[in-house]
N, C-alpha and C positions, 0 to 999 in steps of 0.2 A: 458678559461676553469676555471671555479668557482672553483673545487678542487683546495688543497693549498699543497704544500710540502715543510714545514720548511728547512730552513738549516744545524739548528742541527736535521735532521730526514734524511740526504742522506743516511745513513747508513744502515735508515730501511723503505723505500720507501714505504712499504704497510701501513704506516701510512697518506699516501695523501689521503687516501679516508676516513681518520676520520675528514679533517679536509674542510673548507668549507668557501667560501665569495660571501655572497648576490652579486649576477650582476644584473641587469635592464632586466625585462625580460622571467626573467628563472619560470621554473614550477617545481614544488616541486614535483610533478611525475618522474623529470627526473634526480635534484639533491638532494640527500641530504645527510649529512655524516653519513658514516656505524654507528651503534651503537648496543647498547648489543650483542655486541660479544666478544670474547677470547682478553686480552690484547695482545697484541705482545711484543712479549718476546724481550728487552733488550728497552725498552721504561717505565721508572717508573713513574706506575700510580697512582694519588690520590683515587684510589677505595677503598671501605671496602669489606670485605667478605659478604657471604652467611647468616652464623651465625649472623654477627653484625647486618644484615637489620632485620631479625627476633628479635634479643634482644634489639640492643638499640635502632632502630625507632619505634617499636612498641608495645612487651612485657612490656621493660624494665620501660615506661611511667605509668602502672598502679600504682592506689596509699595502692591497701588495698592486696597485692599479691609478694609470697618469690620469686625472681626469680633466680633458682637454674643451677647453669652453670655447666655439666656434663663434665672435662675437666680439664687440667692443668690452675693453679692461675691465670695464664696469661690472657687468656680467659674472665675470668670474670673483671681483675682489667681494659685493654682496653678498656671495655662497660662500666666502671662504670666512674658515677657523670662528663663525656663529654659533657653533653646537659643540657642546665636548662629547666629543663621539674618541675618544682614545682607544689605541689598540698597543698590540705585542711585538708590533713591526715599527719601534722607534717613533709611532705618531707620522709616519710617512704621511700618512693622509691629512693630517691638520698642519705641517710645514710648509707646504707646495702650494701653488695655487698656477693654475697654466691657464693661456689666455691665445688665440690669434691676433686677439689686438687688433682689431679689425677698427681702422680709420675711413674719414671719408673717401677717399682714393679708392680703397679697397671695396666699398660698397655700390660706387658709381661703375666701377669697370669689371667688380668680383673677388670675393675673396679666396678661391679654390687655391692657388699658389702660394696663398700665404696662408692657407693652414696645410697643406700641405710639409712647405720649410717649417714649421711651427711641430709639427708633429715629429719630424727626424729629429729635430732641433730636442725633443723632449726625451725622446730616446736614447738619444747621445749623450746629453748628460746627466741621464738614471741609465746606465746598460743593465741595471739587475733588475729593471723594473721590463716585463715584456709584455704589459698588459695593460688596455686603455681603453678609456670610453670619451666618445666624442659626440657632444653636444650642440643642438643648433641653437639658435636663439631669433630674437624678433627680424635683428637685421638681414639675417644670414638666411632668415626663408622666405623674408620679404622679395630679397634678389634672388631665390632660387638658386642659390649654390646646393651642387648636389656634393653633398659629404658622401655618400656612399661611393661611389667612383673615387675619392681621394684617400675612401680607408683600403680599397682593393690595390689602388695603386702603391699606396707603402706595405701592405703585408706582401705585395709582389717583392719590394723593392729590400723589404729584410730578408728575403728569403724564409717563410717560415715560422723568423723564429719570437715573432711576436702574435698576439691575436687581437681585434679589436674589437671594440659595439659602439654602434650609430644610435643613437637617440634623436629621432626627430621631431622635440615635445618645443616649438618655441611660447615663450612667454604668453602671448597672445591664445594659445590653442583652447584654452579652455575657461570657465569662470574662477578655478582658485588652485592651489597649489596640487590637487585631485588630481587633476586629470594628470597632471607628470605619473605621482604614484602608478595611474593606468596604464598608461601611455610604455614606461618603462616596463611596468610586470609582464603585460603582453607579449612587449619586442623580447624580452628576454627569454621567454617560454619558449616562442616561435623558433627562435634563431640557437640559441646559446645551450639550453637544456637538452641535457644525452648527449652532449658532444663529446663530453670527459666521463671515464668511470672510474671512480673513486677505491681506495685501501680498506675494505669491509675488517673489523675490529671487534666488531661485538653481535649476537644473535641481536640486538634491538637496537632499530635504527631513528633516528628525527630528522625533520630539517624542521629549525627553530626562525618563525617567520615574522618580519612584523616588528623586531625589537633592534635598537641601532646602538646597543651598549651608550648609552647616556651616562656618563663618568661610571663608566664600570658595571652598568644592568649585565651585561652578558656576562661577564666573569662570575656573578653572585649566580645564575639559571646553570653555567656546566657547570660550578661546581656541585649543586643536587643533583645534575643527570650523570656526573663522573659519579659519583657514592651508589648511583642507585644500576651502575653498569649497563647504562645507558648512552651511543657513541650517536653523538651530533652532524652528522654525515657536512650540513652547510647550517650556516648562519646569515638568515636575512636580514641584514647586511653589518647586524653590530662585529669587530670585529675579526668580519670574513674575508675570503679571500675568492677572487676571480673566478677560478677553477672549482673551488670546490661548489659556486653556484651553478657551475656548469652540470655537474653530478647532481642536481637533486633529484632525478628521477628511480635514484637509486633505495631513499628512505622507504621504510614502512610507516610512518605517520608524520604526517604536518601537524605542528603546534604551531597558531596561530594568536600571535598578541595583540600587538596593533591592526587589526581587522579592515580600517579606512586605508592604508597604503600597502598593503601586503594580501590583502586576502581574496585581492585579485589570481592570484598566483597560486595561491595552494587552492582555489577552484581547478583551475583549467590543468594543475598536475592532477587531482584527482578525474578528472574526464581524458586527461590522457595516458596517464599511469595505474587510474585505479588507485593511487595512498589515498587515505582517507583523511578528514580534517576533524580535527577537537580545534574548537577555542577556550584558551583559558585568560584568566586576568592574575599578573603577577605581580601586582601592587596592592598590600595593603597584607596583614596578617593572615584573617581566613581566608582571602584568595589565595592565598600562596599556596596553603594548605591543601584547599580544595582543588588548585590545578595540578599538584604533583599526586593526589589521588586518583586523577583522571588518567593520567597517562601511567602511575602504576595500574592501573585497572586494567587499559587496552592493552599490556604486557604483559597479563599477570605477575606481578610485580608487587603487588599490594601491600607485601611483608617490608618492603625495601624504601619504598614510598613511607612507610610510618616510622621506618627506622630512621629516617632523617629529617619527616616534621619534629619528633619527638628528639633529636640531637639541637635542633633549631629551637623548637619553642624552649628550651631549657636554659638555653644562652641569650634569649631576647624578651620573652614574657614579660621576666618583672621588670626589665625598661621600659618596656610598652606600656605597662601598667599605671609604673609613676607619671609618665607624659600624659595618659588618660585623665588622671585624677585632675591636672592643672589644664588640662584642654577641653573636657565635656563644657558644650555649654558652647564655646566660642563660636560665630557666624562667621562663614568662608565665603567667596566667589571663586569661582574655578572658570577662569577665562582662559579657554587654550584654544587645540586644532580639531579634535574631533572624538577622538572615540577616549581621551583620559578624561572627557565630563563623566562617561559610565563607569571608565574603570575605579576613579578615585570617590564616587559622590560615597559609594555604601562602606567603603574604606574608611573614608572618615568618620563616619556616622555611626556606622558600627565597629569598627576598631577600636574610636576614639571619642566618641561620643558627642560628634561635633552637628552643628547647623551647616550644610550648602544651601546657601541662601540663594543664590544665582550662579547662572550659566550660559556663557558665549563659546559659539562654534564659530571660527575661522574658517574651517570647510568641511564641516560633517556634511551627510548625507540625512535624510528621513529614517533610515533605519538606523541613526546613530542616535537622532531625536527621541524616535521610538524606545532605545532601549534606554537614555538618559533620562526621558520621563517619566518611564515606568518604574525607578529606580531610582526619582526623585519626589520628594514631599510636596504637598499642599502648600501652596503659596511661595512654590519659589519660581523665580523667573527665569527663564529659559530665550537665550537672542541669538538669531542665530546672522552672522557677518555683521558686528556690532560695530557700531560707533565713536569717537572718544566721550560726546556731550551725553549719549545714551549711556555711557559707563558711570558718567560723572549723575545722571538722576538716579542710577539703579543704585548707588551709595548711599544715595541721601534718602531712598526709600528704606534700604533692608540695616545700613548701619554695621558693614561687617566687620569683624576683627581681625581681618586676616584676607590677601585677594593673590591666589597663585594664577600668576599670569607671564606673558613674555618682558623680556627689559625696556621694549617702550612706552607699553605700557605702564612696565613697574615704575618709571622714572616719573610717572605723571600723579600716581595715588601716591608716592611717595613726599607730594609735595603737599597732600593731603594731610598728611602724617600718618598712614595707614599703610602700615610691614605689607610685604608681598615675597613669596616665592618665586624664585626661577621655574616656573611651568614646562616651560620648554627644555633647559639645559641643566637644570637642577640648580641649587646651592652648595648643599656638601651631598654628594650622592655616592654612593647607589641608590637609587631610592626603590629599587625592583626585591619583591622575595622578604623573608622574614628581616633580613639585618636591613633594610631597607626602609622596610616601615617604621624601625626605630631613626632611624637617620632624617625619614621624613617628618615625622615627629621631633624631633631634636631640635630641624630647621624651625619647627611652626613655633616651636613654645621658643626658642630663644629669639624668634621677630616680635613675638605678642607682645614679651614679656620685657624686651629690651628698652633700661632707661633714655634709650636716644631720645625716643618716639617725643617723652615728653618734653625734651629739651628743644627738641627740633620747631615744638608750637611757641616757643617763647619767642619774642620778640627785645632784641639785643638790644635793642635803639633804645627803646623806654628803662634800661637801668644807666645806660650814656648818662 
Protein backbone atom coordinates (compact mmCIF):
# COMPACT_ATOMS: atom_id res chain seq x y z
CA UNK A 1 0.00 0.00 0.00
CA UNK A 2 1.67 3.30 -1.24
CA UNK A 3 -0.11 5.47 1.42
CA UNK A 4 2.40 6.08 4.42
CA UNK A 5 1.44 6.59 8.12
CA UNK A 6 4.26 8.20 9.99
CA UNK A 7 4.84 7.34 13.46
CA UNK A 8 4.51 10.43 14.99
CA UNK A 9 0.96 10.69 13.14
CA UNK A 10 -0.60 7.38 15.19
CA UNK A 11 -2.43 9.87 16.95
CA UNK A 12 -4.07 11.30 14.05
CA UNK A 13 -4.36 8.60 11.43
CA UNK A 14 -6.37 10.59 8.82
CA UNK A 15 -3.11 11.95 7.95
CA UNK A 16 -2.05 8.66 5.94
CA UNK A 17 -3.81 9.81 3.22
CA UNK A 18 -1.69 13.11 2.81
CA UNK A 19 1.12 11.17 2.69
CA UNK A 20 2.41 8.94 -0.19
CA UNK A 21 5.52 6.54 -1.78
CA UNK A 22 5.98 6.07 -5.36
CA UNK A 23 5.72 1.88 -5.82
CA UNK A 24 6.51 0.35 -9.45
CA UNK A 25 3.52 0.23 -11.11
CA UNK A 26 0.82 2.30 -9.54
CA UNK A 27 -1.59 4.75 -11.63
CA UNK A 28 -1.99 8.09 -10.55
CA UNK A 29 -5.90 7.55 -11.13
CA UNK A 30 -5.75 5.37 -8.16
CA UNK A 31 -3.06 6.91 -5.87
CA UNK A 32 -2.37 10.12 -4.95
CA UNK A 33 -2.20 12.17 -1.62
CA UNK A 34 -5.24 14.10 -0.58
CA UNK A 35 -4.44 17.87 -0.94
CA UNK A 36 -6.08 21.29 -0.64
CA UNK A 37 -8.06 20.39 1.92
CA UNK A 38 -8.74 21.45 5.73
CA UNK A 39 -5.57 20.92 7.85
CA UNK A 40 -6.27 18.45 10.52
CA UNK A 41 -6.49 19.72 13.64
CA UNK A 42 -3.61 18.85 16.10
CA UNK A 43 -1.00 18.27 13.08
CA UNK A 44 1.26 21.75 12.69
CA UNK A 45 1.18 22.87 9.31
CA UNK A 46 3.78 24.94 7.44
CA UNK A 47 0.82 26.77 5.46
CA UNK A 48 0.30 30.55 5.06
CA UNK A 49 -3.25 31.99 5.01
CA UNK A 50 -5.63 33.13 2.58
CA UNK A 51 -4.79 36.79 2.90
CA UNK A 52 -0.82 36.03 2.71
CA UNK A 53 -1.26 34.12 -0.87
CA UNK A 54 -3.23 37.34 -2.10
CA UNK A 55 -0.63 39.86 -0.48
CA UNK A 56 2.61 38.49 -0.40
CA UNK A 57 2.87 36.02 -3.58
CA UNK A 58 1.15 38.34 -5.69
CA UNK A 59 0.05 42.10 -4.79
CA UNK A 60 2.70 42.68 -2.58
CA UNK A 61 5.41 42.15 -5.73
CA UNK A 62 4.20 45.26 -7.54
CA UNK A 63 6.68 47.92 -7.82
CA UNK A 64 4.97 51.33 -8.47
CA UNK A 65 1.59 50.58 -5.82
CA UNK A 66 0.75 51.30 -1.73
CA UNK A 67 -0.25 48.00 -0.54
CA UNK A 68 -2.61 48.77 2.27
CA UNK A 69 -3.47 46.06 4.77
CA UNK A 70 -7.02 46.51 6.37
CA UNK A 71 -6.21 44.99 9.73
CA UNK A 72 -4.22 44.81 12.94
CA UNK A 73 -0.03 45.67 12.48
CA UNK A 74 0.43 42.16 12.52
CA UNK A 75 -0.97 41.53 9.39
CA UNK A 76 1.02 43.65 7.51
CA UNK A 77 4.44 43.33 9.41
CA UNK A 78 4.14 39.18 8.47
CA UNK A 79 3.90 39.93 4.56
CA UNK A 80 6.40 42.30 4.76
CA UNK A 81 10.11 42.35 3.08
CA UNK A 82 9.91 37.90 3.53
CA UNK A 83 10.55 37.46 -0.18
CA UNK A 84 13.23 39.20 -2.25
CA UNK A 85 10.96 40.16 -4.87
CA UNK A 86 13.32 43.40 -5.95
CA UNK A 87 12.62 45.79 -8.75
CA UNK A 88 13.78 49.07 -10.94
CA UNK A 89 11.60 51.47 -8.79
CA UNK A 90 14.17 51.72 -5.73
CA UNK A 91 12.72 48.45 -3.96
CA UNK A 92 9.58 50.70 -3.21
CA UNK A 93 7.83 47.73 -2.61
CA UNK A 94 10.16 45.89 -0.05
CA UNK A 95 10.73 49.55 2.04
CA UNK A 96 7.04 50.31 2.88
CA UNK A 97 4.79 48.22 4.73
CA UNK A 98 1.27 50.18 5.41
CA UNK A 99 -1.23 48.91 7.91
CA UNK A 100 -4.79 50.42 9.44
CA UNK A 101 -3.62 49.37 12.59
CA UNK A 102 -6.73 48.21 13.33
CA UNK A 103 -6.98 48.13 17.55
CA UNK A 104 -9.71 46.82 19.70
CA UNK A 105 -11.71 50.02 19.67
CA UNK A 106 -11.64 49.88 16.00
CA UNK A 107 -13.01 46.30 15.80
CA UNK A 108 -15.88 46.66 18.52
CA UNK A 109 -17.23 50.03 16.87
CA UNK A 110 -15.43 49.51 13.07
CA UNK A 111 -12.78 50.26 11.32
CA UNK A 112 -14.10 52.03 7.99
CA UNK A 113 -12.72 55.76 9.37
CA UNK A 114 -9.65 54.45 10.22
CA UNK A 115 -8.71 53.01 7.03
CA UNK A 116 -10.06 55.49 5.44
CA UNK A 117 -7.44 58.44 7.42
CA UNK A 118 -5.03 55.60 6.79
CA UNK A 119 -5.31 55.47 3.10
CA UNK A 120 -5.04 59.57 2.55
CA UNK A 121 -2.54 59.41 5.15
CA UNK A 122 -0.53 56.93 2.42
CA UNK A 123 -1.03 58.99 -0.34
CA UNK A 124 0.15 62.12 1.23
CA UNK A 125 3.21 60.92 2.00
CA UNK A 126 3.97 58.81 -1.50
CA UNK A 127 2.23 61.82 -3.86
CA UNK A 128 4.19 59.88 -6.84
CA UNK A 129 2.70 56.72 -5.80
CA UNK A 130 -1.28 56.81 -7.34
CA UNK A 131 -1.97 53.37 -7.08
CA UNK A 132 -3.09 50.84 -4.39
CA UNK A 133 -4.47 47.79 -3.21
CA UNK A 134 -6.35 47.33 -0.33
CA UNK A 135 -6.63 44.24 1.71
CA UNK A 136 -9.09 42.80 4.21
CA UNK A 137 -8.11 40.40 6.63
CA UNK A 138 -9.71 38.03 9.49
CA UNK A 139 -10.67 40.95 11.69
CA UNK A 140 -12.01 43.35 9.20
CA UNK A 141 -14.50 40.83 7.59
CA UNK A 142 -15.25 39.41 10.73
CA UNK A 143 -17.06 42.92 11.50
CA UNK A 144 -17.96 43.45 8.11
CA UNK A 145 -16.35 46.70 7.26
CA UNK A 146 -17.20 47.29 3.80
CA UNK A 147 -13.77 48.54 2.19
CA UNK A 148 -15.35 48.99 -1.07
CA UNK A 149 -17.42 52.00 -0.14
CA UNK A 150 -14.14 53.39 1.54
CA UNK A 151 -12.10 52.85 -1.90
CA UNK A 152 -15.07 54.95 -3.78
CA UNK A 153 -15.08 57.43 -1.22
CA UNK A 154 -11.26 58.36 -1.66
CA UNK A 155 -10.89 58.05 -5.46
CA UNK A 156 -13.98 60.54 -5.21
CA UNK A 157 -12.13 62.52 -2.66
CA UNK A 158 -8.70 62.66 -5.07
CA UNK A 159 -10.47 63.59 -7.61
CA UNK A 160 -9.36 61.06 -10.18
CA UNK A 161 -6.10 60.92 -9.79
CA UNK A 162 -5.45 57.81 -8.07
CA UNK A 163 -6.95 54.17 -8.78
CA UNK A 164 -7.43 51.47 -6.36
CA UNK A 165 -8.37 47.29 -5.90
CA UNK A 166 -10.16 45.74 -3.13
CA UNK A 167 -9.09 42.33 -2.27
CA UNK A 168 -11.59 40.71 -0.13
CA UNK A 169 -9.39 37.31 0.49
CA UNK A 170 -9.28 37.37 4.52
CA UNK A 171 -7.12 34.91 6.22
CA UNK A 172 -9.79 32.49 7.05
CA UNK A 173 -11.35 32.29 3.34
CA UNK A 174 -9.72 29.33 2.39
CA UNK A 175 -7.53 26.05 3.38
CA UNK A 176 -3.97 27.62 2.34
CA UNK A 177 -2.33 30.48 0.88
CA UNK A 178 -4.45 29.15 -2.70
CA UNK A 179 -7.19 30.58 -2.41
CA UNK A 180 -5.65 34.32 -2.09
CA UNK A 181 -3.75 33.33 -5.52
CA UNK A 182 -7.64 32.74 -6.75
CA UNK A 183 -9.37 35.03 -4.92
CA UNK A 184 -6.99 38.03 -6.28
CA UNK A 185 -6.61 36.50 -10.19
CA UNK A 186 -10.26 36.64 -10.58
CA UNK A 187 -10.98 40.10 -8.88
CA UNK A 188 -8.37 41.40 -11.14
CA UNK A 189 -9.62 40.02 -14.47
CA UNK A 190 -13.22 41.12 -13.45
CA UNK A 191 -12.49 44.56 -12.51
CA UNK A 192 -9.06 45.90 -13.63
CA UNK A 193 -8.24 44.04 -17.04
CA UNK A 194 -8.99 46.40 -20.45
CA UNK A 195 -9.23 49.25 -18.36
CA UNK A 196 -5.74 50.77 -19.70
CA UNK A 197 -4.20 50.16 -23.23
CA UNK A 198 -0.89 49.92 -23.38
CA UNK A 199 2.26 51.51 -26.05
CA UNK A 200 2.46 48.48 -28.69
CA UNK A 201 6.35 48.20 -29.55
CA UNK A 202 6.97 45.17 -31.26
CA UNK A 203 4.60 42.72 -33.95
CA UNK A 204 5.09 39.91 -30.71
CA UNK A 205 3.39 40.49 -27.68
CA UNK A 206 3.42 38.25 -23.93
CA UNK A 207 2.29 38.69 -20.67
CA UNK A 208 4.79 36.87 -18.60
CA UNK A 209 2.58 35.08 -15.85
CA UNK A 210 3.32 33.36 -12.71
CA UNK A 211 6.90 34.53 -11.97
CA UNK A 212 7.54 37.27 -9.13
CA UNK A 213 11.36 38.19 -9.93
CA UNK A 214 12.78 36.20 -6.98
CA UNK A 215 16.36 38.24 -6.52
CA UNK A 216 16.21 39.05 -10.16
CA UNK A 217 14.14 35.84 -12.10
CA UNK A 218 12.44 38.41 -14.17
CA UNK A 219 15.47 40.36 -15.32
CA UNK A 220 17.31 37.04 -16.49
CA UNK A 221 13.33 35.97 -18.72
CA UNK A 222 13.41 39.88 -20.74
CA UNK A 223 16.49 39.79 -21.24
CA UNK A 224 15.89 36.49 -23.72
CA UNK A 225 12.58 37.95 -24.82
CA UNK A 226 14.57 41.63 -25.44
CA UNK A 227 17.37 39.46 -27.83
CA UNK A 228 14.62 37.54 -29.46
CA UNK A 229 12.34 41.02 -30.20
CA UNK A 230 9.91 39.93 -28.17
CA UNK A 231 7.83 43.10 -25.98
CA UNK A 232 6.36 41.86 -22.56
CA UNK A 233 3.34 43.86 -22.65
CA UNK A 234 2.89 42.99 -18.25
CA UNK A 235 4.59 41.04 -15.92
CA UNK A 236 2.70 38.87 -13.42
CA UNK A 237 3.67 40.59 -10.86
CA UNK A 238 7.80 40.14 -10.75
CA UNK A 239 8.68 43.45 -11.15
CA UNK A 240 5.54 44.93 -12.72
CA UNK A 241 3.70 47.71 -12.56
CA UNK A 242 -0.23 48.50 -11.77
CA UNK A 243 -1.22 49.76 -15.08
CA UNK A 244 0.57 47.67 -17.20
CA UNK A 245 -1.69 44.71 -15.54
CA UNK A 246 -4.32 46.62 -16.42
CA UNK A 247 -3.42 46.07 -20.37
CA UNK A 248 -3.14 42.51 -20.38
CA UNK A 249 -5.67 41.92 -22.60
CA UNK A 250 -3.73 43.33 -25.15
CA UNK A 251 -0.84 40.39 -25.46
CA UNK A 252 -0.95 37.74 -28.03
CA UNK A 253 0.18 34.95 -25.85
CA UNK A 254 0.28 34.16 -22.07
CA UNK A 255 3.46 32.40 -20.77
CA UNK A 256 2.61 30.79 -17.88
CA UNK A 257 5.36 29.80 -15.01
CA UNK A 258 3.99 29.33 -11.83
CA UNK A 259 0.69 27.63 -12.89
CA UNK A 260 -0.55 27.24 -8.84
CA UNK A 261 -0.93 31.15 -8.41
CA UNK A 262 -1.28 32.59 -11.81
CA UNK A 263 -2.81 30.28 -14.00
CA UNK A 264 -5.93 31.20 -12.89
CA UNK A 265 -5.70 34.33 -14.85
CA UNK A 266 -4.34 33.43 -18.17
CA UNK A 267 -7.41 30.87 -18.33
CA UNK A 268 -10.14 33.34 -18.05
CA UNK A 269 -8.02 35.99 -20.53
CA UNK A 270 -7.97 33.28 -22.86
CA UNK A 271 -12.02 32.84 -22.60
CA UNK A 272 -12.29 36.46 -22.68
CA UNK A 273 -9.77 37.54 -24.96
CA UNK A 274 -9.13 34.59 -26.99
CA UNK A 275 -4.71 34.92 -26.11
CA UNK A 276 -3.88 31.55 -25.89
CA UNK A 277 -1.67 29.82 -22.96
CA UNK A 278 1.76 27.87 -23.34
CA UNK A 279 3.26 26.79 -19.93
CA UNK A 280 6.73 26.54 -19.76
CA UNK A 281 9.41 25.80 -16.71
CA UNK A 282 12.20 28.16 -16.54
CA UNK A 283 14.38 26.60 -13.99
CA UNK A 284 16.87 24.28 -14.70
CA UNK A 285 19.03 24.02 -18.14
CA UNK A 286 16.80 22.24 -20.73
CA UNK A 287 13.76 23.84 -19.47
CA UNK A 288 15.07 26.89 -20.19
CA UNK A 289 15.85 25.78 -23.45
CA UNK A 290 12.79 24.05 -24.27
CA UNK A 291 10.59 27.00 -23.13
CA UNK A 292 12.24 29.74 -25.32
CA UNK A 293 11.66 27.05 -28.20
CA UNK A 294 8.12 27.06 -27.38
CA UNK A 295 7.37 30.54 -27.61
CA UNK A 296 9.84 30.99 -30.72
CA UNK A 297 7.72 28.38 -32.35
CA UNK A 298 4.24 30.21 -31.70
CA UNK A 299 6.06 33.41 -33.24
CA UNK A 300 7.75 31.87 -35.70
CA UNK A 301 10.69 32.94 -34.31
CA UNK A 302 12.64 29.63 -34.26
CA UNK A 303 15.86 31.23 -35.75
CA UNK A 304 15.95 33.80 -32.80
CA UNK A 305 15.06 31.40 -30.00
CA UNK A 306 18.32 29.38 -31.03
CA UNK A 307 20.24 32.36 -31.38
CA UNK A 308 20.15 32.90 -27.74
CA UNK A 309 20.08 29.21 -26.32
CA UNK A 310 23.21 28.93 -28.31
CA UNK A 311 24.74 32.58 -26.84
CA UNK A 312 23.57 31.10 -23.29
CA UNK A 313 24.61 27.62 -23.25
CA UNK A 314 28.26 28.97 -24.49
CA UNK A 315 28.65 31.17 -21.26
CA UNK A 316 27.22 28.53 -18.85
CA UNK A 317 27.64 24.83 -19.98
CA UNK A 318 30.85 24.08 -18.82
CA UNK A 319 29.96 25.59 -15.33
CA UNK A 320 27.14 23.50 -15.22
CA UNK A 321 29.08 20.68 -16.18
CA UNK A 322 31.73 21.06 -13.42
CA UNK A 323 28.88 21.33 -10.51
CA UNK A 324 27.44 18.09 -12.22
CA UNK A 325 30.48 16.17 -11.84
CA UNK A 326 30.67 16.95 -7.87
CA UNK A 327 26.76 16.86 -7.58
CA UNK A 328 25.47 13.47 -9.48
CA UNK A 329 24.76 11.23 -6.93
CA UNK A 330 23.73 13.51 -3.95
CA UNK A 331 19.88 13.00 -2.37
CA UNK A 332 17.65 16.33 -2.25
CA UNK A 333 14.17 17.01 -0.50
CA UNK A 334 12.41 19.71 -2.15
CA UNK A 335 9.93 21.11 0.55
CA UNK A 336 8.23 24.13 -0.82
CA UNK A 337 4.62 25.66 -2.06
CA UNK A 338 3.46 23.86 -4.95
CA UNK A 339 4.20 23.67 -8.39
CA UNK A 340 8.52 24.04 -7.94
CA UNK A 341 8.24 20.16 -6.52
CA UNK A 342 7.63 19.71 -10.64
CA UNK A 343 9.41 22.39 -11.87
CA UNK A 344 12.87 21.48 -10.07
CA UNK A 345 12.58 17.51 -9.47
CA UNK A 346 13.69 16.68 -13.40
CA UNK A 347 16.17 19.78 -13.25
CA UNK A 348 17.99 18.36 -10.81
CA UNK A 349 18.03 14.91 -12.06
CA UNK A 350 18.68 15.58 -15.28
CA UNK A 351 20.54 18.63 -15.39
CA UNK A 352 22.64 17.53 -12.44
CA UNK A 353 22.30 14.20 -11.94
CA UNK A 354 20.97 14.41 -8.56
CA UNK A 355 18.41 12.06 -6.30
CA UNK A 356 14.86 13.91 -5.10
CA UNK A 357 14.32 11.86 -2.49
CA UNK A 358 11.15 13.65 -1.19
CA UNK A 359 8.61 16.08 -1.62
CA UNK A 360 6.28 18.39 0.61
CA UNK A 361 3.49 20.62 -0.80
CA UNK A 362 2.31 23.54 1.39
CA UNK A 363 -0.49 24.08 -0.98
CA UNK A 364 -0.39 22.33 -4.41
CA UNK A 365 -3.30 21.10 -5.69
CA UNK A 366 -3.95 17.14 -7.42
CA UNK A 367 -3.00 18.25 -10.61
CA UNK A 368 0.37 19.60 -9.02
CA UNK A 369 0.58 16.09 -7.44
CA UNK A 370 -0.11 14.45 -10.60
CA UNK A 371 2.40 16.30 -12.55
CA UNK A 372 5.18 15.91 -9.59
CA UNK A 373 4.59 12.15 -9.49
CA UNK A 374 4.69 11.63 -12.80
CA UNK A 375 8.02 13.21 -12.97
CA UNK A 376 9.18 11.64 -9.98
CA UNK A 377 11.03 8.29 -9.28
CA UNK A 378 10.20 5.15 -7.53
CA UNK A 379 10.50 5.32 -4.06
CA UNK A 380 10.44 8.66 -3.37
CA UNK A 381 8.06 10.28 -0.94
CA UNK A 382 5.65 12.70 -1.70
CA UNK A 383 3.55 14.75 1.60
CA UNK A 384 1.40 16.86 0.92
CA UNK A 385 0.76 20.00 4.14
CA UNK A 386 3.59 18.31 6.11
CA UNK A 387 4.52 18.21 9.49
CA UNK A 388 7.86 19.34 11.47
CA UNK A 389 8.11 15.42 13.31
CA UNK A 390 7.05 14.04 9.72
CA UNK A 391 9.99 15.91 8.10
CA UNK A 392 12.15 14.85 10.87
CA UNK A 393 11.23 10.71 9.99
CA UNK A 394 11.30 11.37 6.13
CA UNK A 395 15.28 12.17 6.95
CA UNK A 396 15.96 9.43 8.75
CA UNK A 397 14.26 7.23 6.13
CA UNK A 398 15.88 8.60 2.81
CA UNK A 399 19.27 10.20 4.49
CA UNK A 400 19.54 13.39 2.02
CA UNK A 401 22.26 15.62 1.45
CA UNK A 402 20.77 18.46 0.79
CA UNK A 403 16.84 19.81 1.69
CA UNK A 404 15.63 23.10 -0.27
CA UNK A 405 13.02 24.47 1.71
CA UNK A 406 11.65 27.78 3.45
CA UNK A 407 14.01 29.48 6.68
CA UNK A 408 11.78 27.78 9.25
CA UNK A 409 12.08 25.07 8.33
CA UNK A 410 15.74 25.61 7.21
CA UNK A 411 16.66 26.69 10.81
CA UNK A 412 15.45 23.22 12.05
CA UNK A 413 17.47 20.57 9.57
CA UNK A 414 20.04 22.96 10.26
CA UNK A 415 20.43 21.83 13.62
CA UNK A 416 20.47 18.56 12.10
CA UNK A 417 23.69 19.52 10.39
CA UNK A 418 22.06 19.02 7.04
CA UNK A 419 22.79 22.33 4.33
CA UNK A 420 19.39 23.48 3.00
CA UNK A 421 18.52 26.12 0.32
CA UNK A 422 16.28 29.08 0.51
CA UNK A 423 13.26 27.29 -1.54
CA UNK A 424 11.27 30.16 -1.39
CA UNK A 425 13.64 33.34 -1.66
CA UNK A 426 16.65 31.90 -2.91
CA UNK A 427 20.28 32.16 -1.56
CA UNK A 428 22.34 33.77 -4.27
CA UNK A 429 19.78 33.94 -7.05
CA UNK A 430 18.60 34.29 -9.92
CA UNK A 431 17.98 30.93 -9.93
CA UNK A 432 15.44 31.17 -13.29
CA UNK A 433 16.90 30.56 -17.04
CA UNK A 434 20.43 29.19 -18.04
CA UNK A 435 22.66 31.71 -15.60
CA UNK A 436 20.40 30.47 -13.01
CA UNK A 437 20.85 26.93 -12.95
CA UNK A 438 24.51 27.68 -12.65
CA UNK A 439 23.75 29.88 -9.64
CA UNK A 440 21.57 27.06 -8.37
CA UNK A 441 24.14 24.87 -8.55
CA UNK A 442 26.80 26.88 -7.10
CA UNK A 443 24.36 27.37 -4.01
CA UNK A 444 23.91 23.28 -3.63
CA UNK A 445 27.67 22.27 -4.03
CA UNK A 446 28.87 25.14 -1.82
CA UNK A 447 26.16 23.96 1.17
CA UNK A 448 27.06 20.14 0.59
CA UNK A 449 30.41 20.66 0.47
CA UNK A 450 30.92 23.39 3.16
CA UNK A 451 33.42 22.56 6.11
CA UNK A 452 30.94 24.14 8.71
CA UNK A 453 28.68 21.13 8.43
CA UNK A 454 31.21 19.19 10.09
CA UNK A 455 32.30 21.48 12.61
CA UNK A 456 28.81 22.28 13.58
CA UNK A 457 28.50 18.19 14.89
CA UNK A 458 31.40 18.63 17.16
CA UNK A 459 30.69 18.93 20.40
CA UNK A 460 32.94 22.05 22.12
CA UNK A 461 32.40 20.92 25.63
CA UNK A 462 34.30 17.60 25.32
CA UNK A 463 37.77 19.37 24.29
CA UNK A 464 36.86 21.91 27.50
Amino acid sequence: MPLKLFKCDESIPEREKHCYIKEPGESLAEFLPASNITTIPGSLSERGCSYCGAKLVIGGVLKDTIQMIHGPIGCSYDTWHTKRYPSDNDNFQLKYAFSSDMKEQHVVFGGMKKLKTSMLEAFREFPDIKRMMVYTTCSTALIGDDMKSVVKEVEEELKGEVDIFCIECPGFAGVSQSKGHHVLNIAWMNEKVGTVEPEIKSKYTINVIGDYNIQGDTYVFQKYMDKMGIQIIAHFTGNGTYDSLRAMHRAQLNVTNCARSAGYIANELKKKYGIPRIDIDTWGFDYAKEGLRKIGTFFGLEDKAEEVIAEEVAKYEEKLDWYKERLKGKKVCIWTGGPRLWHWTKALEDDLGMQVVAMSSKFGHQEDFEKVISRGKEGTVYIDDSNELEFFEVIDMQKPDLIFTGPRVGELVKKLQIPYINGHGYHNGPYMGFEGAVNMARDMYNAIYSPLWKLSAEDIRESV
